[in-house]
C-alpha positions as CSV (number, residue, x, y, z in Angstrom):
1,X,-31.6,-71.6,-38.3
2,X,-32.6,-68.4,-40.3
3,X,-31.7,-65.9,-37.2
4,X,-28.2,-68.0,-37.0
5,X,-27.4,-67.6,-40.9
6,X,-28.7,-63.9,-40.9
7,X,-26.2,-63.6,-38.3
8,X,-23.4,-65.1,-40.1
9,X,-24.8,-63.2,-43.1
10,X,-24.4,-59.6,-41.9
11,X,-21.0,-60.1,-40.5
12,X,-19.2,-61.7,-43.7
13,X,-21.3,-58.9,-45.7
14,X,-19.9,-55.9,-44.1
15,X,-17.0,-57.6,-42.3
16,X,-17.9,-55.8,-38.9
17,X,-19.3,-57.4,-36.0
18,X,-23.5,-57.5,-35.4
19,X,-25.5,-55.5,-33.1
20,X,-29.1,-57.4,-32.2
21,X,-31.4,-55.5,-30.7
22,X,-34.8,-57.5,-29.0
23,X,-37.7,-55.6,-27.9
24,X,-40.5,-57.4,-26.1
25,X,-38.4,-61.1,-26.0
26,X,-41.3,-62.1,-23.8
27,X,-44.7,-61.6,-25.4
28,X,-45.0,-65.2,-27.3
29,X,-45.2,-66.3,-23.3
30,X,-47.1,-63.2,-22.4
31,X,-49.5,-63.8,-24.9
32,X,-50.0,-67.4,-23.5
33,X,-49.8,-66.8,-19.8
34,X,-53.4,-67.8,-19.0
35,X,-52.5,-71.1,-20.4
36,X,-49.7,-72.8,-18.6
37,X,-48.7,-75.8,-21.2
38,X,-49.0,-73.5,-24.1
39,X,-47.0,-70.7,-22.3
40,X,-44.0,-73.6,-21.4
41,X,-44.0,-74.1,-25.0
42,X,-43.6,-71.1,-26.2
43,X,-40.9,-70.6,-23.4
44,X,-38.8,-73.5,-24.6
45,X,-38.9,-72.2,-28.1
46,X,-37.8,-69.1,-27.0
47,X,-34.9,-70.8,-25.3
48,X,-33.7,-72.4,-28.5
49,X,-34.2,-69.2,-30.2
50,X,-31.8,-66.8,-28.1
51,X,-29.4,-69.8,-27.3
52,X,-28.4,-68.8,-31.3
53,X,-27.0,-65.8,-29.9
54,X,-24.6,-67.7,-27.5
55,X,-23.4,-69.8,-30.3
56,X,-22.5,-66.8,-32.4
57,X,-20.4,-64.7,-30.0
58,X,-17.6,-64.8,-32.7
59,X,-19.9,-63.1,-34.7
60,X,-21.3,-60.1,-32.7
61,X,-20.2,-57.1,-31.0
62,X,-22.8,-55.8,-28.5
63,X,-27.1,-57.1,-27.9
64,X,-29.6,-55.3,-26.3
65,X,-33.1,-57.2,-25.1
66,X,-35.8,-55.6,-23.7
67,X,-39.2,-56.8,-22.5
68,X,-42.1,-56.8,-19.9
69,X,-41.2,-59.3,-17.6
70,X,-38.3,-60.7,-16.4
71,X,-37.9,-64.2,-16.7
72,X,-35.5,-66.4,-14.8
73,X,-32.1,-66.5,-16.8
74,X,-32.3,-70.0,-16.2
75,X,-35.7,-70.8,-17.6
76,X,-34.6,-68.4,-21.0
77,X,-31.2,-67.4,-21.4
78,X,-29.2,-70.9,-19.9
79,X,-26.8,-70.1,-22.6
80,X,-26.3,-66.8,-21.9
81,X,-24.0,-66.6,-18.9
82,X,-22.8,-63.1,-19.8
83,X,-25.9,-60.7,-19.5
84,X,-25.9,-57.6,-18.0
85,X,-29.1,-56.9,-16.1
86,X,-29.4,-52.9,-16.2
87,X,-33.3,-52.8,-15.1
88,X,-31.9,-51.6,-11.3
89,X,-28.6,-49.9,-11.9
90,X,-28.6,-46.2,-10.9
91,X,-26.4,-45.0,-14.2
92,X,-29.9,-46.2,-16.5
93,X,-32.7,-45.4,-14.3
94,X,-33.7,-42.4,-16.4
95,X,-32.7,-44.2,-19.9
96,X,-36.8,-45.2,-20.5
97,X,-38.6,-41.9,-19.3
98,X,-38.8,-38.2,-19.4
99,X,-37.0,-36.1,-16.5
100,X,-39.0,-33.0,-14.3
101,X,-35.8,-31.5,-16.3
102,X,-36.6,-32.4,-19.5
103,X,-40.5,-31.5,-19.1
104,X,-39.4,-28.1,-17.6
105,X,-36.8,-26.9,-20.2
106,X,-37.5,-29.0,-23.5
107,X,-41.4,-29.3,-23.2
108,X,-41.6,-26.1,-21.7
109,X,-42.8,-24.1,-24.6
110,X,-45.7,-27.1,-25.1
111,X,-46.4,-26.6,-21.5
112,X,-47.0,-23.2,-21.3
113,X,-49.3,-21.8,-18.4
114,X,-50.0,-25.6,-17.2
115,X,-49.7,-26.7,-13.6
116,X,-46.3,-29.0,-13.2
117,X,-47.0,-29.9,-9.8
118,X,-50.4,-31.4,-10.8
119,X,-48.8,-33.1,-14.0
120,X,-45.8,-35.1,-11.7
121,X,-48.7,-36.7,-9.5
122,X,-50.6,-38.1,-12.8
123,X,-47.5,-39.3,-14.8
124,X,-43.9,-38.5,-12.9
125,X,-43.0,-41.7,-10.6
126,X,-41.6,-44.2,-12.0
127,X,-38.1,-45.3,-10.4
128,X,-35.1,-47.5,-10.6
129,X,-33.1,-46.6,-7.6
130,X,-33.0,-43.1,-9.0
131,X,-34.5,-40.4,-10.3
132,X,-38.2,-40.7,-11.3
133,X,-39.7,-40.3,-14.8
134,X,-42.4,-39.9,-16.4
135,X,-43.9,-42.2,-19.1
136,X,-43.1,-40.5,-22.4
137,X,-46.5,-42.0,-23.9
138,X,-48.5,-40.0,-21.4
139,X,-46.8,-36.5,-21.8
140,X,-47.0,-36.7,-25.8
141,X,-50.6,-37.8,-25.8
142,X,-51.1,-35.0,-22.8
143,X,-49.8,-32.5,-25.1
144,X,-51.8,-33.6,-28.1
145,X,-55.3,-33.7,-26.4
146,X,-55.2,-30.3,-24.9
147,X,-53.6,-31.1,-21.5
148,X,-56.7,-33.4,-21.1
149,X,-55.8,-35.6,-17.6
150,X,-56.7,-39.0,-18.8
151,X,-55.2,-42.4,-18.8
152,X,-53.6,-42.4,-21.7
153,X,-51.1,-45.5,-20.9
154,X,-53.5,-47.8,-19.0
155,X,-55.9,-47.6,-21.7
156,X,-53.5,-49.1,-24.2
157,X,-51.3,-50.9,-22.4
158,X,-53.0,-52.8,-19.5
159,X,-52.1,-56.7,-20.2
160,X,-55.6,-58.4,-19.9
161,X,-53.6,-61.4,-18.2
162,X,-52.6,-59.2,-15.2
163,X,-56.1,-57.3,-14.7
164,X,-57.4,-61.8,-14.4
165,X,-55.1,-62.3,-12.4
166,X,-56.2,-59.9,-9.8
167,X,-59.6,-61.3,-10.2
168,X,-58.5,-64.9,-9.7
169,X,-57.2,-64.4,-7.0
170,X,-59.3,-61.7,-5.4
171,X,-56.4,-59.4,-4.6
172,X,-57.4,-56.7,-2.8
173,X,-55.7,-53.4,-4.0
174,X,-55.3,-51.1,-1.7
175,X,-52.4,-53.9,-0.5
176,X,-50.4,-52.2,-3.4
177,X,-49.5,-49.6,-1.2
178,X,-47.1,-51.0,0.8
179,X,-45.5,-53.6,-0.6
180,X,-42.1,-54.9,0.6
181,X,-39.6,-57.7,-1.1
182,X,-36.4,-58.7,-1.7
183,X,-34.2,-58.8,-4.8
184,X,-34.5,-61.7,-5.7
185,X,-38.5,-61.9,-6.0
186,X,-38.4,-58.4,-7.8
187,X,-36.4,-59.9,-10.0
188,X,-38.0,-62.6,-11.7
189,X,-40.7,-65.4,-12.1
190,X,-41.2,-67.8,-14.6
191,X,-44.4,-70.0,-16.0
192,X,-45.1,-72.1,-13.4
193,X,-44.8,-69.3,-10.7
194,X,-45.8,-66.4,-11.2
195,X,-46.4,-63.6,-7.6
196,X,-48.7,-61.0,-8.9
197,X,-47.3,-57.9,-6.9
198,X,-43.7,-59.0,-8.9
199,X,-45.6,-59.0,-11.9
200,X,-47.2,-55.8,-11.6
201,X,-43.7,-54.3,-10.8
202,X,-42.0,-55.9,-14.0
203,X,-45.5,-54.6,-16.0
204,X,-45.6,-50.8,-14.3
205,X,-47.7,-50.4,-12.0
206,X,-45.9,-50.6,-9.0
207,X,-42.8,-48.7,-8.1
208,X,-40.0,-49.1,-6.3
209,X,-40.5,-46.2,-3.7
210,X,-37.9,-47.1,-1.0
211,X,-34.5,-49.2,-1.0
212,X,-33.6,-50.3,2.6
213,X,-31.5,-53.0,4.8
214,X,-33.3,-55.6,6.7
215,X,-31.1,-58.2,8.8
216,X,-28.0,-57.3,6.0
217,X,-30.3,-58.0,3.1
218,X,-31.4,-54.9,0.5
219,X,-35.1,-54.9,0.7
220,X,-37.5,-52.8,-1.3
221,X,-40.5,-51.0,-0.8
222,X,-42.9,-50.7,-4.0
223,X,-45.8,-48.4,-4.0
224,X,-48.6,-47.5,-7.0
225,X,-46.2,-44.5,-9.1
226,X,-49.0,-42.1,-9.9
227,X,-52.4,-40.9,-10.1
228,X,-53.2,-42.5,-13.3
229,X,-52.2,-46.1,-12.7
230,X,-53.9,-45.6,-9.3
231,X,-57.1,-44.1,-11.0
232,X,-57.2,-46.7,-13.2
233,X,-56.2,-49.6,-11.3
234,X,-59.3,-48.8,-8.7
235,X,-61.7,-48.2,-11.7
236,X,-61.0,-51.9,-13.3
């Protein structure tokens, strides 16, 4: 009711239509992934939540969500028949990361006399059917620590759900590295299933490395991205 009426709110206030942004719309589930019933719970308030949005299309002009994971639009956003999914279209796939352009010209003066080559295997691979990025955490924190190669992302980031996971089921890495599926499994899971090499795609540490056809159907290839997740990954 209160996300509604701020809705409502804004627009009759400045008589322009509402922008909503939503970082991380899946960590309430996230949080609660080990547990199944409270993880449906949370998932089904979460649905009530967003369906708000639906109901006030009069009222805004443009929304933006970002998260983790991607979660069936039918397990989340049933109201919401009008998303756009941008996570693998070409025009975006350098809108979250840092270019070898951008670390060549802009950083250059911060990366004076280091060794670019050996800085793209640690941090540079990330794709989305385009160009590769680095992870913008990593090349700050590289920067600030003396060009010390360390794992600056995994160490903060690493969901504790996805490391138990791996350990549940006694995944054995080294399977990371050639990884194939098809769009729709890359795309999204919900509560009650959840495949952990998807998972580790949607969370970063697999890639997508290769886009091919198989039998008329677009498959994809993932692969570990870098050094770092690969270090780390192997060391937990």
């Amino acid at each position: 009711g209160c996300f509604e009426e701020l809705i409502q709110q804004a627009y009759e206030k400045y008589q322009k239509k509402v922008v909503i942004l939503i970082d991380e719309y899946d960590k309430p589930i996230l949080d609660n992934i080990e547990n199944t019933e409270e993880a449906r719970k949370r998932r089904d308030e979460l649905k009530n939540f967003y369906s708000v949005i639906k109901g006030s299309d009069e009222y805004i002009k443009f929304v933006f969500i970002t998260g983790v994971s991607k979660f069936s639009k039918v397990s989340l956003f049933s109201g919401l028949n009008n998303l756009n999914d941008i996570t693998l279209d070409k025009k975006y796939s350098t809108i979250c990361g840092y270019t070898q352009n951008d670390i060549e010209t802009i950083f250059a003066a911060h990366l004076k006399g280091q060794d670019f080559n050996k800085i793209a295997k640690w941090y540079n691979g990330y794709k989305f059917l385009g160009e590769g990025v680095y992870n913008p955490f990593d090349i700050l924190l590289f920067i600030e620590n003396q060009f010390a190669y360390r794992s600056y992302w995994f160490q903060t980031a690493t969901p504790t759900f996805l490391l138990k996971l791996i350990e549940k089921n006694n995944y054995f890495l080294p399977n990371l590295e050639n990884v194939v599926k098809d769009e729709m499994m890359l795309n999204s899971f919900d509560v009650d299933y959840i495949e952990l090499e998807t998972l580790m795609w949607q969370t970063g540490y697999l890639t997508i490395s290769e886009s091919f056809e198989l039998f008329d159907e677009v498959r994809y290839r993932l692969s570990i991205p870098n050094q770092e997740v690969k270090t780390s990954l192997m060391g937990s």
